[in-house]
MARFIPA-647574 format. One record per residue (C-alpha): residue in three letters; residue number from 1; z, x, y. Coordinates in pm, 1 decimal. Each point is the difference from the previous one (the first is absolute). Layout:
<sites>
@resn ALA; resi NUM; zz Z; xx X; yy Y
...
</sites>
This chain:
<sites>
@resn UNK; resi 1; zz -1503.2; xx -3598.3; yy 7565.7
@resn UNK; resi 2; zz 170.0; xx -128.7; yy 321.5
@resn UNK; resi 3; zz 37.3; xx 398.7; yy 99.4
@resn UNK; resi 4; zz -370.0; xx 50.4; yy -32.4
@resn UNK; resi 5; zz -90.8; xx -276.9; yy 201.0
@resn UNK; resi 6; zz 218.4; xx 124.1; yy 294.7
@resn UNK; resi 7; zz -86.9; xx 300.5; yy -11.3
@resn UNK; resi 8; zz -360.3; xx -131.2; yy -25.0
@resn UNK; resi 9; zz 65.8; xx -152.8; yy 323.4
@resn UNK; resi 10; zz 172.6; xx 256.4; yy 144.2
@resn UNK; resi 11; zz -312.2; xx 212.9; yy -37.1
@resn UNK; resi 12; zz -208.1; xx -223.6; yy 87.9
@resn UNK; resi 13; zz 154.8; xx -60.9; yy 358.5
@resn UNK; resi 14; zz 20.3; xx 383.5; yy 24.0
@resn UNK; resi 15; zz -355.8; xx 11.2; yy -52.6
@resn UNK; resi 16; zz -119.7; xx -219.4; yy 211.7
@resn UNK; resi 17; zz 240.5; xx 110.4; yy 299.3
@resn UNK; resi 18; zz -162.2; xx 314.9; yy -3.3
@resn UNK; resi 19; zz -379.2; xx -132.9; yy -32.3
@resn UNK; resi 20; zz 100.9; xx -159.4; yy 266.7
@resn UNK; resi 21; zz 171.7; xx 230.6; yy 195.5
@resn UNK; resi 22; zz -319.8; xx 261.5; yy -61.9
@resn UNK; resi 23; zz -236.7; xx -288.8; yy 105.3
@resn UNK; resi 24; zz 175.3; xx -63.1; yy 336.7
@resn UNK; resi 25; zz 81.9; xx 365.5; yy 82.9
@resn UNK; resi 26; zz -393.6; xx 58.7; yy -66.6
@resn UNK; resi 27; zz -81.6; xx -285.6; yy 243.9
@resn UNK; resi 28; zz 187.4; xx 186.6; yy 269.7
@resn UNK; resi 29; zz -127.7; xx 35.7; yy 392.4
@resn UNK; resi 30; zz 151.5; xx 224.5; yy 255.8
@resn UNK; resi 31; zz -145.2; xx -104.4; yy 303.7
@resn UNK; resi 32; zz 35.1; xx 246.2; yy 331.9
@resn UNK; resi 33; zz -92.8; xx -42.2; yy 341.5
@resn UNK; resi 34; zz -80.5; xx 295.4; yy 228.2
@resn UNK; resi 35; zz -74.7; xx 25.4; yy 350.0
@resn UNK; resi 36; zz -116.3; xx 347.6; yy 159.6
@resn UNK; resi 37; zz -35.8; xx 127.1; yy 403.6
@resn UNK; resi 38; zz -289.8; xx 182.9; yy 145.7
@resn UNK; resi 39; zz 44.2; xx 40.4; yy 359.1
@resn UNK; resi 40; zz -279.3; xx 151.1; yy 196.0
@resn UNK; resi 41; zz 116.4; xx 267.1; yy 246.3
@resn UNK; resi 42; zz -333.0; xx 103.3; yy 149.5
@resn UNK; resi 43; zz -285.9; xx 218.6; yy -9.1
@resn UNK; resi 44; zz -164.5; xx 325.4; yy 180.8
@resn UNK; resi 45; zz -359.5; xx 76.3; yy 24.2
@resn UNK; resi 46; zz -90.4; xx 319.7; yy 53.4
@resn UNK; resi 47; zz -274.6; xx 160.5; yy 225.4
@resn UNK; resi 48; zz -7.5; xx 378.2; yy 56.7
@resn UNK; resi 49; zz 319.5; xx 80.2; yy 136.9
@resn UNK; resi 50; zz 47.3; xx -377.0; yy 155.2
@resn UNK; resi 51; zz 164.2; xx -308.2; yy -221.7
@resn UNK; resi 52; zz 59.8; xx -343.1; yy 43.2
@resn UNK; resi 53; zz 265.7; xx -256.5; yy -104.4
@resn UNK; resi 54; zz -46.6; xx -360.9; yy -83.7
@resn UNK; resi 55; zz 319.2; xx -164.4; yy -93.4
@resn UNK; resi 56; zz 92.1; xx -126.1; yy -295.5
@resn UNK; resi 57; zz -47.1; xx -363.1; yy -127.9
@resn UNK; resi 58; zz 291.6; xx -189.4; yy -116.4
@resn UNK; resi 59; zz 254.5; xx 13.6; yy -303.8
@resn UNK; resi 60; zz -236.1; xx -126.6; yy -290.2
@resn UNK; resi 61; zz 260.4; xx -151.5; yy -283.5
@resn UNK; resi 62; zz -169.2; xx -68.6; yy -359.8
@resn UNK; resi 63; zz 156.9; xx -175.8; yy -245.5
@resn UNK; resi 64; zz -31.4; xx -30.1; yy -358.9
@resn UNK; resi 65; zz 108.9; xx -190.9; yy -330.7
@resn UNK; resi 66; zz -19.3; xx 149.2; yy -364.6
@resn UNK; resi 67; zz 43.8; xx -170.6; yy -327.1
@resn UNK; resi 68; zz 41.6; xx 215.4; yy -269.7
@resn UNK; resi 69; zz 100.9; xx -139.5; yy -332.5
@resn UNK; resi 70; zz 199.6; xx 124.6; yy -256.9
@resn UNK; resi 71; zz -258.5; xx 94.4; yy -255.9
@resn UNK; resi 72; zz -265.6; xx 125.4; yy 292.0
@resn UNK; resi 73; zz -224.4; xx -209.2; yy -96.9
@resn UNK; resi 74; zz -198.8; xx -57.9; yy 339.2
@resn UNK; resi 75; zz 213.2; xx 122.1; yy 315.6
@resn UNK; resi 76; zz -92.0; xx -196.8; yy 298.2
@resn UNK; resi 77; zz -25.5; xx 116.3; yy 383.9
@resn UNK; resi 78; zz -55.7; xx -199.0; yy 316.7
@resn UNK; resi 79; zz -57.8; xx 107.1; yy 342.3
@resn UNK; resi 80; zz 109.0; xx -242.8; yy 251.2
@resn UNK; resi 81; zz -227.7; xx -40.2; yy 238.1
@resn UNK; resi 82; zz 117.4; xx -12.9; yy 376.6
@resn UNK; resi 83; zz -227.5; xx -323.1; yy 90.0
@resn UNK; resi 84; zz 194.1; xx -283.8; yy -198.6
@resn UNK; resi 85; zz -336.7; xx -146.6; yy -32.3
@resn UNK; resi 86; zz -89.7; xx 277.2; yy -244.2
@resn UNK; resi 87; zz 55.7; xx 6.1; yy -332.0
@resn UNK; resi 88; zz 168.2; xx 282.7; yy -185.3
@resn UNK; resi 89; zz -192.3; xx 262.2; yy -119.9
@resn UNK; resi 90; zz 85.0; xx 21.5; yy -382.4
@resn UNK; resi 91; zz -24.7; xx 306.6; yy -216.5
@resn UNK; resi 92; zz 32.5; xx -42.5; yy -380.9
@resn UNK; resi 93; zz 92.9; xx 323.8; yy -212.5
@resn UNK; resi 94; zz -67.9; xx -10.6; yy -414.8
@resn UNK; resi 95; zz -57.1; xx 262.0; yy -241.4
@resn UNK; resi 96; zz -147.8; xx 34.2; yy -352.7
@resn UNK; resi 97; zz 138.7; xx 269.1; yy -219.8
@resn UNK; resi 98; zz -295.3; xx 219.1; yy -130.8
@resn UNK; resi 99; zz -50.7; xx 242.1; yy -323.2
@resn UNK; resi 100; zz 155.0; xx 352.8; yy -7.8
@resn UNK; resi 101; zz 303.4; xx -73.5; yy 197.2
@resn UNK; resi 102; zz -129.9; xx -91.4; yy 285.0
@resn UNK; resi 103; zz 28.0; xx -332.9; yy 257.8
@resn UNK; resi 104; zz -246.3; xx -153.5; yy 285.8
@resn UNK; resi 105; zz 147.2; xx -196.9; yy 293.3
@resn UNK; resi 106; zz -243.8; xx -266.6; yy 224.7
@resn UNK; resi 107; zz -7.9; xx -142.5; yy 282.2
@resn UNK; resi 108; zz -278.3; xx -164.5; yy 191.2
@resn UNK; resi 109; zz -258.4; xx 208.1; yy -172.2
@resn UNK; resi 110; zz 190.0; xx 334.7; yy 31.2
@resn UNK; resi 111; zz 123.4; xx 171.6; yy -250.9
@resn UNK; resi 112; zz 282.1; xx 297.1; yy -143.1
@resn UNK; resi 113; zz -20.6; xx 140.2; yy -274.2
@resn UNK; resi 114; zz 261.2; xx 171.7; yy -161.3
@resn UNK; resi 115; zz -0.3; xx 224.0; yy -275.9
@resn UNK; resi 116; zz 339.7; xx 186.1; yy -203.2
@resn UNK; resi 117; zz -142.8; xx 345.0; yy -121.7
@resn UNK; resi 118; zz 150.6; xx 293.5; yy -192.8
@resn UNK; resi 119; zz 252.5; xx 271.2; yy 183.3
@resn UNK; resi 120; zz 126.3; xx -246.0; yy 263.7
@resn UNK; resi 121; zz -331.5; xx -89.0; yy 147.9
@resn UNK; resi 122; zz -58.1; xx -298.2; yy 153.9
@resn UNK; resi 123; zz -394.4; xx -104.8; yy 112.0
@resn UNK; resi 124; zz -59.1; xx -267.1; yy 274.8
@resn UNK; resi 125; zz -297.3; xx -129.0; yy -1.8
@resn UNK; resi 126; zz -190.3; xx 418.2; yy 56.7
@resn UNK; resi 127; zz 346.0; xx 143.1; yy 89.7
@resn UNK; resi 128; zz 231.6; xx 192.1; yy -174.1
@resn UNK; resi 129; zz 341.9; xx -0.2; yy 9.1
@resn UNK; resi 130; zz 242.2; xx 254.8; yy -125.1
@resn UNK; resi 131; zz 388.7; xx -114.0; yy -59.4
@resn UNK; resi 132; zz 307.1; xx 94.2; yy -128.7
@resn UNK; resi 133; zz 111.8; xx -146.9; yy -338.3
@resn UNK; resi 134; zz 257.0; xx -231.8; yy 93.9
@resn UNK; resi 135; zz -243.5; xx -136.1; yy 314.3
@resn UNK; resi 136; zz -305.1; xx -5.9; yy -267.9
@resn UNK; resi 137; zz 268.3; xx -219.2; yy -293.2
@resn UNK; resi 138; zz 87.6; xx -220.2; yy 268.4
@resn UNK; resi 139; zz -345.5; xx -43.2; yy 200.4
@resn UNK; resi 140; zz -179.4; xx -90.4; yy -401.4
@resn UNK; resi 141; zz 321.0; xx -260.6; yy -100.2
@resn UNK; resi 142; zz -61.5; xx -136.7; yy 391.0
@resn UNK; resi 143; zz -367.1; xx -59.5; yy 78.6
@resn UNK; resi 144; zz -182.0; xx 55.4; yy -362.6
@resn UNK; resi 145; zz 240.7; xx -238.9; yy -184.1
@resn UNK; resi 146; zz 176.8; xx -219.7; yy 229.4
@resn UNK; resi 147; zz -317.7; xx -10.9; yy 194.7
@resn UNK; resi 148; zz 201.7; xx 93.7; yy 345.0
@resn UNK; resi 149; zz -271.2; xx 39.2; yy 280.6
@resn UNK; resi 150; zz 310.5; xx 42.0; yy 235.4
@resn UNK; resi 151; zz 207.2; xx 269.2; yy -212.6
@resn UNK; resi 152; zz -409.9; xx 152.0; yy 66.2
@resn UNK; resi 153; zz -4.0; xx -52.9; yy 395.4
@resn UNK; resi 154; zz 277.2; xx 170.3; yy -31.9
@resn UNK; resi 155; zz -95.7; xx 301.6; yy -114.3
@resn UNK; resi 156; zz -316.2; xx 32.1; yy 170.6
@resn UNK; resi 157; zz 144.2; xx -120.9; yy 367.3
@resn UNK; resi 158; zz -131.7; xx 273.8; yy 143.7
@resn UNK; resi 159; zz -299.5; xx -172.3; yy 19.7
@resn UNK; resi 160; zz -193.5; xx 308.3; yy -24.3
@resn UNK; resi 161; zz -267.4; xx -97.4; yy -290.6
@resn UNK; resi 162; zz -272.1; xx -236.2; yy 93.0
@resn UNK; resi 163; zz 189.0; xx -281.8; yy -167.8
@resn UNK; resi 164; zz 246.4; xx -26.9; yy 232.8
@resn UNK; resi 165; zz -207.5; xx -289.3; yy 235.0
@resn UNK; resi 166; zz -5.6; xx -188.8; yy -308.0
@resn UNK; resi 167; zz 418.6; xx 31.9; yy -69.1
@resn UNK; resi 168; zz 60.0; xx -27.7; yy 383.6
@resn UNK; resi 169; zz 186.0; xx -310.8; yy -14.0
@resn UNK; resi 170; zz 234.8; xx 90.9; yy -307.6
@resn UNK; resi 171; zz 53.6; xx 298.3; yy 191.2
@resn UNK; resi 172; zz 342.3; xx -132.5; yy 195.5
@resn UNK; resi 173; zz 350.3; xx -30.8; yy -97.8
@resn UNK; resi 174; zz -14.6; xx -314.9; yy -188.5
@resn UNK; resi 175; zz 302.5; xx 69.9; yy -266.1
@resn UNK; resi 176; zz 243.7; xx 271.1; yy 210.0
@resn UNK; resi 177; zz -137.1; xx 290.8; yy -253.9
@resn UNK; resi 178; zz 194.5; xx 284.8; yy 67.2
@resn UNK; resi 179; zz -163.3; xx 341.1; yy -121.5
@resn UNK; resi 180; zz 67.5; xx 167.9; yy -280.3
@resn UNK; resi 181; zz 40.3; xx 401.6; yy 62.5
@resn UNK; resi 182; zz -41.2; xx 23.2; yy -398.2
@resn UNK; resi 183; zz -332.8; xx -104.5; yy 6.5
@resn UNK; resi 184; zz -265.0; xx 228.8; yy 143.8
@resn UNK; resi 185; zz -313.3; xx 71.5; yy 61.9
@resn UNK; resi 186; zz -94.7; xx 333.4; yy -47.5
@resn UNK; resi 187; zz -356.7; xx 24.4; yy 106.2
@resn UNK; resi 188; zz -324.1; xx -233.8; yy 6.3
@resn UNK; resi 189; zz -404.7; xx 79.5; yy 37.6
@resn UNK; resi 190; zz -155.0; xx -291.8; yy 239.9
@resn UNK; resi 191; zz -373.5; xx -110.0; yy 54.3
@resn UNK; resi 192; zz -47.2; xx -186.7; yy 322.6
@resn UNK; resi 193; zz -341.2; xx -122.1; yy 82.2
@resn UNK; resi 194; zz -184.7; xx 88.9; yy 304.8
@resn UNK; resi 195; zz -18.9; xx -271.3; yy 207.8
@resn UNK; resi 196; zz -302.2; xx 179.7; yy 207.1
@resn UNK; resi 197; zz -220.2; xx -19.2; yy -301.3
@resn UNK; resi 198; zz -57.2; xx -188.2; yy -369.1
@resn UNK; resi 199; zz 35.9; xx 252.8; yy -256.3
@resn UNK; resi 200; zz 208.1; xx 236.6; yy 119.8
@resn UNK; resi 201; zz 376.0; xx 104.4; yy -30.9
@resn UNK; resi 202; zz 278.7; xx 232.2; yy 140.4
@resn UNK; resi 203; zz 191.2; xx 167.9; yy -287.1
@resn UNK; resi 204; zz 399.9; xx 110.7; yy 97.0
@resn UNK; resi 205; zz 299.5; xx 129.5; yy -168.9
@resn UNK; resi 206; zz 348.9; xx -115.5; yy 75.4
@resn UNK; resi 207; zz 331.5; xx 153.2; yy -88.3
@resn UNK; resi 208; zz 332.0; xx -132.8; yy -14.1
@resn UNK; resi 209; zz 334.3; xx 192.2; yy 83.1
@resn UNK; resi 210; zz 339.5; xx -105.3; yy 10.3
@resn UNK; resi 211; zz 320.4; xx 150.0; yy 59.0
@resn UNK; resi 212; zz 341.2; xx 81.5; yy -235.5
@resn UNK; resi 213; zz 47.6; xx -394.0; yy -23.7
@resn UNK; resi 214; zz -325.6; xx -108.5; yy -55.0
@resn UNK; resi 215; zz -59.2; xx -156.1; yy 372.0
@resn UNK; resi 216; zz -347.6; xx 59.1; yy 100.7
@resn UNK; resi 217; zz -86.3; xx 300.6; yy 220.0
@resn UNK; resi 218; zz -369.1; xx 0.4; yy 37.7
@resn UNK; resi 219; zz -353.0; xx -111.6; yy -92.6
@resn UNK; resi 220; zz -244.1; xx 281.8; yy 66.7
@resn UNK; resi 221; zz -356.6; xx -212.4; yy -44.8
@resn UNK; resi 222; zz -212.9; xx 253.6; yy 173.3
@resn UNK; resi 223; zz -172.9; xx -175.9; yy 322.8
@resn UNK; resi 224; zz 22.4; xx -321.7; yy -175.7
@resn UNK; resi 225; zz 389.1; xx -87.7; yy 31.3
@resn UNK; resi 226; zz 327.2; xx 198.7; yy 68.9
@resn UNK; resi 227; zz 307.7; xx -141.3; yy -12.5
@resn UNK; resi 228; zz 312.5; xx 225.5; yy 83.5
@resn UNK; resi 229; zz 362.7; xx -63.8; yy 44.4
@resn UNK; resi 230; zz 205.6; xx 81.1; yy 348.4
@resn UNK; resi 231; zz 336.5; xx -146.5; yy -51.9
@resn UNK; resi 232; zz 218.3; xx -243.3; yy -200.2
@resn UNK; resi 233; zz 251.2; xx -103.3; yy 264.6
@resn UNK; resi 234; zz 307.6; xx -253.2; yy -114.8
@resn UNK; resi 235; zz -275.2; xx -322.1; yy 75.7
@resn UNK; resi 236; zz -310.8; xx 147.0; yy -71.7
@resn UNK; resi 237; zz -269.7; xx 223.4; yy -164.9
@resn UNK; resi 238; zz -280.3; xx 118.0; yy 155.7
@resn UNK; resi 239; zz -313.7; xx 134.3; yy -50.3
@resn UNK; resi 240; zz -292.4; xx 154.6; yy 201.6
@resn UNK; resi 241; zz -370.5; xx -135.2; yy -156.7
@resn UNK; resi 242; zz -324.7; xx 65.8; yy 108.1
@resn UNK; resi 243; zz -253.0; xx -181.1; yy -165.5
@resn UNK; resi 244; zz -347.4; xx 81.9; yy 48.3
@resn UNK; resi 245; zz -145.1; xx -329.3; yy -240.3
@resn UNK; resi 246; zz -337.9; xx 27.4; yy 135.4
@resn UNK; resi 247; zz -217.6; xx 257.9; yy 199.2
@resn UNK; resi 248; zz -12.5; xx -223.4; yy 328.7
@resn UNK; resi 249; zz 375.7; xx -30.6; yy 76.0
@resn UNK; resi 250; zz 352.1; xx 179.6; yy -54.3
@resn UNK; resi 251; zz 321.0; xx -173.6; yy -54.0
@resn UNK; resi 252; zz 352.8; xx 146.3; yy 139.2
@resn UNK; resi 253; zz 318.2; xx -168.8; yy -117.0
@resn UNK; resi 254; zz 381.6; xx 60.1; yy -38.4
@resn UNK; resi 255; zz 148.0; xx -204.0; yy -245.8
@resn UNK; resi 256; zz 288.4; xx -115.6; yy -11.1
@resn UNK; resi 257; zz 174.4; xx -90.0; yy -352.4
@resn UNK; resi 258; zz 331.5; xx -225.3; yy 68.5
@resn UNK; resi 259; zz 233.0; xx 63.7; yy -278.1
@resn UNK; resi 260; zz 206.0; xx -297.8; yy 48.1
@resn UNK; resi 261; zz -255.8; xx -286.3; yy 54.4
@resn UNK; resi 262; zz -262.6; xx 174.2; yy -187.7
@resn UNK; resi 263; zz -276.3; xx -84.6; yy 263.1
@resn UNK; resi 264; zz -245.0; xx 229.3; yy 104.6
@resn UNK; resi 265; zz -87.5; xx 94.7; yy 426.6
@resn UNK; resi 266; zz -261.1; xx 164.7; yy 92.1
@resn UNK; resi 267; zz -99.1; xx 131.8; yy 321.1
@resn UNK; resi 268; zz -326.8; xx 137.1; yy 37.3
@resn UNK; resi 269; zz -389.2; xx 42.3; yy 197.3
@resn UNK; resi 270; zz -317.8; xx -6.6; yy -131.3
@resn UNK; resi 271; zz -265.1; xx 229.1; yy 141.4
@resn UNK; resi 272; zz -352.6; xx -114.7; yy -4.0
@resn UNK; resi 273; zz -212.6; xx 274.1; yy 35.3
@resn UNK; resi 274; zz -375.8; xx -193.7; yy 90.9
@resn UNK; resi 275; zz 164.3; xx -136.7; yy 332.4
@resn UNK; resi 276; zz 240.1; xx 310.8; yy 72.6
@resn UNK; resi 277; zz 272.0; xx -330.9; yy 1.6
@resn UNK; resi 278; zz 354.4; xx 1.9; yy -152.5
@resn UNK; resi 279; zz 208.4; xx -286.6; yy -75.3
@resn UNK; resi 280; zz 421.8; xx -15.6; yy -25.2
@resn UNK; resi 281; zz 159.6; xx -223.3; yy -220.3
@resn UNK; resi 282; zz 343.3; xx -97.3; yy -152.4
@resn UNK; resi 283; zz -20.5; xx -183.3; yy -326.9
@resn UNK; resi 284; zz 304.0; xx -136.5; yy -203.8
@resn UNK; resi 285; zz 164.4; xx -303.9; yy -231.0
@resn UNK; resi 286; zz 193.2; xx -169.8; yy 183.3
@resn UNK; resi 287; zz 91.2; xx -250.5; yy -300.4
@resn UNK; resi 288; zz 46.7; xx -72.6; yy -392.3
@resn UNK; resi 289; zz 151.6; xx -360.3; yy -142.6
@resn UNK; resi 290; zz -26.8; xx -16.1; yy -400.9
@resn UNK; resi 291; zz 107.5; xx -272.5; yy -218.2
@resn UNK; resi 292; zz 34.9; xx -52.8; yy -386.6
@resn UNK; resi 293; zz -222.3; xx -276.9; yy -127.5
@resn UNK; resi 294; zz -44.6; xx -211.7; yy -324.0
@resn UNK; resi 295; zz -372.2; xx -131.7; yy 80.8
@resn UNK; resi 296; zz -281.6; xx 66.1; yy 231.4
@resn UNK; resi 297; zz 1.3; xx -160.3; yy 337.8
@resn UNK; resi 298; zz -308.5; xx -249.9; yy 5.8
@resn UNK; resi 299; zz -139.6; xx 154.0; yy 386.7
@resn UNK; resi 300; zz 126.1; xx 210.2; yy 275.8
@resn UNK; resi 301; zz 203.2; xx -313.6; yy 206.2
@resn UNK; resi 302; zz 199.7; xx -28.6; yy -324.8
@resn UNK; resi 303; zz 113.8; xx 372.7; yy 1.3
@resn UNK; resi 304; zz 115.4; xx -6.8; yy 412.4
@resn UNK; resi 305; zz 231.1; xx -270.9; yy -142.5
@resn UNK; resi 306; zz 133.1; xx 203.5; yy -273.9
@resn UNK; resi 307; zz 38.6; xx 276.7; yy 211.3
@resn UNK; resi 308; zz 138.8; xx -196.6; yy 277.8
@resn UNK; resi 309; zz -231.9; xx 175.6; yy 229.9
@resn UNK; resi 310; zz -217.9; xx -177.4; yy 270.5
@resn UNK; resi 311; zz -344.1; xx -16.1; yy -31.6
@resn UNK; resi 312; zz -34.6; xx 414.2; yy 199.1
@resn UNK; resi 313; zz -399.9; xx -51.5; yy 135.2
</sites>
C-alpha cells in the first residue's frame, strides 16, 4: 500500500511539472528590437537633355519593437516615432483559422488570406503559389497550424503581391532567419490592382530558378519584378531588382544579402515618371536585440528596460 502511494505521488509531481512546464513554455515572449537606415543621397530632375540636383536630406533612422509570443497569438509592432511627444504607432497582427485548410491574418482592417491547396499550391488572398514539397510541408506545419504570420513574411518578402503594405513591418530581420535553399518556390500567378482605376487589375507570371545548390538565381516576373543574381562574394550576395509596382514609377536596387549578420542593404533610385524626377537611396538594418521572456511587458517604457536600450526617438 505504502508503494502505491509513492508512486501515486511520484506521478503526481511528474504530472504537474509538466502541466506546468507546458503552461509556462506557452506563455512565452521573445521580444526584438530593430532599428533600420535610410539615408537620402539626392535627386535629378530631368528636362530635355538638361537635369538638376537637389541634395539629399539627412540620415532618417526608424526604429521598431516586436512582441511576438510563443503561441502567435497577436504579434505586436511599434514604430517609434522621432518626436518623443508622439506616441508609438501600434500594429496588432491575429488570425482565425478558416474551413478547407485555409487561415486569415488582420490587422487594422486589412486582411491575408491564406489558403493550402492540392499539388503544392499555395493561394494568397487571389494569388497562387506553386512550391516544392518540402517548402509546401513546412510553409502548412508553419503558418496554417502554428499560425506563423512571420514564417509567412518570410516567404512572401518579396513584397511583390498587393499584401505586402499590409506585412511591411514584419518584413525585417526580427529572429536572424537564415534561408533555407531546400525550400523553393517554383513559380506564382499575381493580381495587382490598378491603382489608376477601381476595377481593374494587371495579371503577371513569375518564375523561380536556382542553381546546383538551391541558391536563388532569378525571378523573371515579366515588367512587374525581376530579380537576378550577380555575385556571391565571401561577405555578400547580391542581386539586381527592378521593380516596376505601379505604372507611375520604377524601382532600381542591388541588394545586398550579408551572410554573416543576416541583414539585408540595399542601394537603390526610384524613378518617377509624372515629374521626369529620380530619387537615390541607401536603405539598411543597422540593429537587432532579442530577449527570452516569461510574461508580457505591461507598455513600451517597460520593454527599453528589459532590453537595456534607451528610449531611441
Amino acid at each position: 500500500m505504502k508503494k502505491l502511494i509513492v508512486m501515486f505521488f511520484i506521478i503526481s509531481s511528474c504530472l504537474s511539472f509538466y502541466v506546468l512546464k507546458s503552461k509556462n513554455q506557452n506563455h512565452i515572449y521573445n521580444v526584438a528590437f530593430v532599428q533600420e537606415m535610410y539615408i537620402d543621397k539626392g535627386s535629378y530632375r530631368y528636362y530635355n537633355e538638361d537635369s538638376t540636383y537637389t541634395k539629399g536630406e539627412n540620415s532618417n533612422v526608424k526604429n521598431f519593437i516586436g512582441i511576438f509570443p510563443k503561441l502567435n497569438d497577436t504579434v505586436t509592432i511599434y514604430k517609434l516615432n522621432t518626436d518623443k511627444s508622439e506616441k508609438a504607432e501600434k500594429f496588432n497582427f491575429w488570425s482565425k483559422k478558416n474551413k478547407a485548410q485555409s487561415i486569415t491574418f488582420f490587422c487594422s482592417g486589412e486582411e491575408v488570406k491564406v489558403t493550402f491547396g492540392n499539388k503544392n499550391d499555395i493561394i494568397v488572398n487571389s494569388d497562387k503559389y506553386v512550391v516544392n514539397n518540402e517548402y509546401y510541408n513546412f510553409l502548412k506545419q508553419k503558418v496554417f497550424v502554428e499560425a506563423s504570420i512571420l514564417d509567412l513574411t518570410f516567404f512572401l518578402k518579396d513584397g511583390y503581391g498587393d499584401y505586402a503594405q499590409m506585412l511591411d513591418p514584419l518584413n525585417k530581420n526580427w529572429r536572424n532567419q537564415k534561408e533555407n535553399n531546400t525550400h523553393k518556390i517554383i513559380s506564382a500567378t499575381i493580381k495587382n490592382k490598378n491603382n489608376q482605376t477601381d476595377d481593374q487589375y494587371f495579371n503577371y507570371k513569375f518564375i523561380y530558378k536556382y542553381d546546383e545548390n538551391g541558391v536563388l538565381k532569378s525571378i523573371e516576373g515579366e515588367n512587374r519584378y525581376n530579380k537576378n543574381f550577380i555575385n556571391n562574394t565571401g561577405k555578400y550576395i547580391q542581386y539586381s531588382i527592378l521593380n516596376g509596382e505601379n505604372e507611375r514609377s520604377l524601382t532600381e536596387q542591388i541588394l545586398y544579402k550579408n551572410k554573416k549578420t543576416l541583414f539585408d542593404s540595399i542601394v537603390g533610385n526610384i524613378e518617377q515618371y509624372s515629374i521626369s524626377k529620380t530619387k537615390f537611396y541607401t536603405k539598411y538594418q543597422s540593429k537587432l536585440k532579442i530577449l527570452v521572456l516569461n510574461k508580457k511587458p505591461r507598455n513600451i517604457n517597460e520593454i527599453f528596460k528589459i532590453l537595456d536600450i534607451k528610449n531611441p526617438n
